[in-house]
C-alpha positions, 0 to 999 in steps of 0.5 A: 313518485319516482321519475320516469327516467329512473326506470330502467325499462324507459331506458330500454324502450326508448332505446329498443324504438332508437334501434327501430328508428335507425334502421327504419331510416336506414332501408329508407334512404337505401330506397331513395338511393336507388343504387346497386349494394356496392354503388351505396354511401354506407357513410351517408346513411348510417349518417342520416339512420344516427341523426334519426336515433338521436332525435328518437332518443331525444323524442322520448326523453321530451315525452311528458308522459306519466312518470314510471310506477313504483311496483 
């Protein structure tokens, strides 16, 4: 049985959810500003949308969902 983290289209999902994630944290933070396009600390929230890719990245490799299945 081949590990899941073999496949690559674990890689690419749990990629495509890190992307989802980012920007879900990125519209969130930009929310909770509550400040004008040229008053936002792009630095801080592309900071914080990282961070929340990571740990979806993280999130995915922890899984311990079924490993992939060979075609």
């Amino acid at each position: 049985m081949a590990s899941k983290y073999a496949s690559g289209q674990f890689w690419v999902d749990a990629f495509d959810r890190a992307l989802a994630t980012f920007a879900q944290a990125a519209v969130g933070a930009l929310v909770v500003d509550k400040v004008g396009l040229l008053d936002i600390d792009w630095q801080q929230t592309a900071s914080i949308a990282g961070l929340s890719a990571v740990v979806s990245i993280l999130t995915s490799v922890s899984f311990r969902g079924e490993p992939a299945k060979s075609s």
